[in-house]
Structure formats: C-alpha cells, structure tokens
C-alpha positions in Angstrom: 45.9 205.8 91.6 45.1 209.2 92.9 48.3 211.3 94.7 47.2 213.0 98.0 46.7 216.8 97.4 48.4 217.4 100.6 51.5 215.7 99.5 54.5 217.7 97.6 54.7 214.5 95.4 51.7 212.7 95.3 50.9 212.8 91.6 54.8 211.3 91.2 53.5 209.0 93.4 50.5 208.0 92.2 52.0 207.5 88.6 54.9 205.6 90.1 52.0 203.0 91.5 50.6 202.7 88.1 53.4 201.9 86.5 54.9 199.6 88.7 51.9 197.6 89.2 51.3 197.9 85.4 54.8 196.5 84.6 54.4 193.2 87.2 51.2 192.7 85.4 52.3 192.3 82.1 55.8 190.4 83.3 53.4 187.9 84.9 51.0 187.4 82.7 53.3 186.8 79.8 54.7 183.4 81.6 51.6 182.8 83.4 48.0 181.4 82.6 46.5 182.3 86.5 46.1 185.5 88.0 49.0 185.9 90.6 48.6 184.4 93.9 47.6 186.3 97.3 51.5 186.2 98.6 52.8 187.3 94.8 50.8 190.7 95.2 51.6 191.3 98.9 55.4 191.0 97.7 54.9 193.2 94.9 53.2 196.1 96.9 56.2 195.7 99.5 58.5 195.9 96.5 56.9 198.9 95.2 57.0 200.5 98.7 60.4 200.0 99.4 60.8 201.8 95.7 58.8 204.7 97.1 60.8 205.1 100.4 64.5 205.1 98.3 63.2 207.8 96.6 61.9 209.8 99.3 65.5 209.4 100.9 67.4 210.4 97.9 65.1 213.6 97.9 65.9 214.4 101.6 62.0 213.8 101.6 59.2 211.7 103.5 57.3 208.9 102.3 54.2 210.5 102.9 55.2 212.9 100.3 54.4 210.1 97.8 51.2 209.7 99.2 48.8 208.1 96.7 45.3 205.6 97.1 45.1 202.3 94.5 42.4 201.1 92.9 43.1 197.8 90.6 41.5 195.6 88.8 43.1 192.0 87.0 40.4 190.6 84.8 40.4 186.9 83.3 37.4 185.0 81.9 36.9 183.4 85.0 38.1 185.4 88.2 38.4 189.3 89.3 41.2 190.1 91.4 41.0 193.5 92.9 43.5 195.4 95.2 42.2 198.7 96.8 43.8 200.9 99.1 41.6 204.3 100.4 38.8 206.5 99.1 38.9 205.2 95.5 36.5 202.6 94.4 35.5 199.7 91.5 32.0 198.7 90.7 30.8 195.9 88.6 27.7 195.9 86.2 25.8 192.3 86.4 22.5 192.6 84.5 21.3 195.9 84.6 22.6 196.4 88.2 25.8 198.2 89.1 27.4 196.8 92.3 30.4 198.0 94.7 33.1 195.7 94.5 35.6 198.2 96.9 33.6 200.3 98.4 35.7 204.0 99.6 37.3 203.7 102.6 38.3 207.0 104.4 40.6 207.5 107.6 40.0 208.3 111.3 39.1 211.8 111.0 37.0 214.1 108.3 38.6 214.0 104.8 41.2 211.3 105.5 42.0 208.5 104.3 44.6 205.8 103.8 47.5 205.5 101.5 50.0 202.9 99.6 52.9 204.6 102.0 51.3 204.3 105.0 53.0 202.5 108.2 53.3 200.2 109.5 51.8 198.5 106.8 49.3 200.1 104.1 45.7 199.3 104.7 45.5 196.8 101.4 42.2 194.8 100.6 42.9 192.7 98.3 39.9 190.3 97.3 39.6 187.3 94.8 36.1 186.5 93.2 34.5 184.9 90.3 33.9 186.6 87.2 30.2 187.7 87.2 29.9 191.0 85.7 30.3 192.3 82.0 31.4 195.4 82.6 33.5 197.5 85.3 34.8 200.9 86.4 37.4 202.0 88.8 37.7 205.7 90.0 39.1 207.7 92.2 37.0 210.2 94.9 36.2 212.8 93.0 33.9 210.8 90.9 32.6 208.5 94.0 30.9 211.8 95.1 28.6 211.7 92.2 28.5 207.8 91.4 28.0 206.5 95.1 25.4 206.8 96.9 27.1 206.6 100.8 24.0 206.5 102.4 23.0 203.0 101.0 26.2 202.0 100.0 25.5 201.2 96.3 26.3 202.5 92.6 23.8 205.0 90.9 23.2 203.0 87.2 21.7 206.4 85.8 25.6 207.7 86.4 27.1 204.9 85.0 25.0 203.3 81.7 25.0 206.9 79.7 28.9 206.7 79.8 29.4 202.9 79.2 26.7 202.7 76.6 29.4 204.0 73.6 32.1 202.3 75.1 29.6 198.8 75.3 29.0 200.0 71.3 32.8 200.5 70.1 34.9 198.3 68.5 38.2 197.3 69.0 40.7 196.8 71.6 42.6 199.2 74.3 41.8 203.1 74.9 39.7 205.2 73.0 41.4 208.5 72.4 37.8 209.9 71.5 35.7 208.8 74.1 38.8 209.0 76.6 38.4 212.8 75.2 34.8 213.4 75.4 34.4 211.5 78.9 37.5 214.3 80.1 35.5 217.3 78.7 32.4 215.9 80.6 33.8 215.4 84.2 35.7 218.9 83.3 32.4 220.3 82.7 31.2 223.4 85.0 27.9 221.1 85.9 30.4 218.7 87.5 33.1 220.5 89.0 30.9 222.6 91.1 29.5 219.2 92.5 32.9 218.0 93.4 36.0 219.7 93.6 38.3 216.8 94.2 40.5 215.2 91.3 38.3 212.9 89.1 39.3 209.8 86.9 37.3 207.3 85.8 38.2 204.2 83.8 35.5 202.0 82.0 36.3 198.5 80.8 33.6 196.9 79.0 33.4 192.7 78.2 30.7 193.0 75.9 
C-alpha cells in the first residue's frame, strides 16, 4: 500500500491497510483450506474503511487524509486472488514472460488516482484466476515508471529477471534482510531516483 503524498496521513494510512488486511489473512487462513470468498473480501475492505473513517473523526480529520492505493496478492497452489485499488500494480512471470495481472489505474485528471478511502465506494478490482505463474511482484508507482511499459501495456523482463534471479537462487522461507537491503540501496540509487521521483516499493515472491 502506498499513502498519498498529498495526504497529512497517508503513510498511517497505508500501513494501517497492510496490517489490517495482513491480520484477516492469517485469521482465515488458519481455519480455512480456500482462499476467502468474493463477499468475505468486500466485507473486510468495508471493515477496514469504517476503521479508517473512526480514526479520521477522533483526529478532527478527513478520510482522505488516510489516503493510500492497495496492491495484494493471496497465493495458493492452485488460485491467485488479487485486490488492487489505484496506480500500484502486480505482474506475474510464466515462462520467461512477465505479464500484468493489475495493470495501474490513475484518476480523471493528470497525476490522480484512486484510493482505499474514496466515496462512495473505493474503486476495488478484485480478480480470481488460476495459478499459472512461478513467480510475482507487486509495487507501487514509483517503480511502475520504470517496470511498465504504458505504451504497450506490458512488463519489461530485463527490469524484472536481474532482481528475481537471487531471490529464485535463495533458500529458505519469508524476507531476506540482505537482498530486502541491497534491492533498497538499488531503487535508492541516484541512477534511479532521477528517473522517478515518486515513492518506490517493490516486493518479489518467488515459487521456485
């Protein structure tokens, strides 16, 4: 989740979507063998929402302070469920060929784009699919300015295969603090930022 630069607390708010969604994960999948159904994530995105407003009222605040895009991704051996709200995105390696699986989506004018706290209702794409791909990376804008091409709406593999190749390599489970550390120092690098000057996280998950 990436917080709005233009809201006071979008970085609150984008760590309060992480979590939230993080925690209803884990609670589910501890009782549950499927992925959660269609109406299950609806109801936990209104949950989360209603979360969000409280605490812009207790702040005397808005709840486009809390401003923040979503980009998630529930993996089993058999089914991808995504959820994607805004300019963030998740691609998919099959083969040697990286593909969009949420493609950005900006707002009605230059630079915008839509948000977990908008209203009525957030603009939430949520899509179920099989399980095709052995690797998968979620980001947020900043990155999609050097890993998409917009013009033919795919992934660039030369962006993506130098990064995943160690990660493909490693052993083990969970985060790597070193790569986590060296991926940071790259897309903090001086040949990057002055591509891009927007916030960037990546996340890659490999299956291999």
């Amino acid at each position: 989740s990436d917080g709005a630069g233009s809201a006071e607390f979008g970085a609150y708010g984008a760590w309060l979507t992480c979590r939230f969604l993080t925690v209803r994960f884990r609670e589910w999948l501890h009782t549950n063998s499927d992925l959660p159904t269609t109406e299950e994530l609806i109801d936990w995105i209104d949950d989360l929402r209603d979360l969000i407003f409280t605490l812009a009222n207790r702040r005397n605040s808005m709840p486009r302070q809390f401003a923040a895009t979503l980009a998630a991704a529930l993996i089993s051996p058999d089914e991808i469920l995504t959820l994607h709200i805004g300019d963030s995105a998740i691609v998919g390696r099959k083969g040697n060929e990286w593909e969009a699986i949420c493609w950005p989506e900006n707002g009605e004018y230059a630079s915008s784009t839509y948000f977990i706290t908008d209203s009525p209702e957030p603009r939430l794409n949520l899509r179920r699919q099989k399980n095709m791909y052995d690797a998968y990376a979620l980001f947020s804008d900043g990155v999609g300015d050097l890993a998409l091409s917009q013009h033919e709406k795919t992934a660039h593999p030369r962006f993506f295969e130098p990064m995943m190749r160690p990660v493909d390599n490693a052993t083990g489970e969970g985060r790597f603090i070193q790569l986590s550390n060296q991926l940071a120092t790259y897309l903090g690098s001086p040949s990057v930022c002055e591509r891009t000057d927007d916030d960037k996280t990546l996340i890659l998950i490999s299956g291999k």
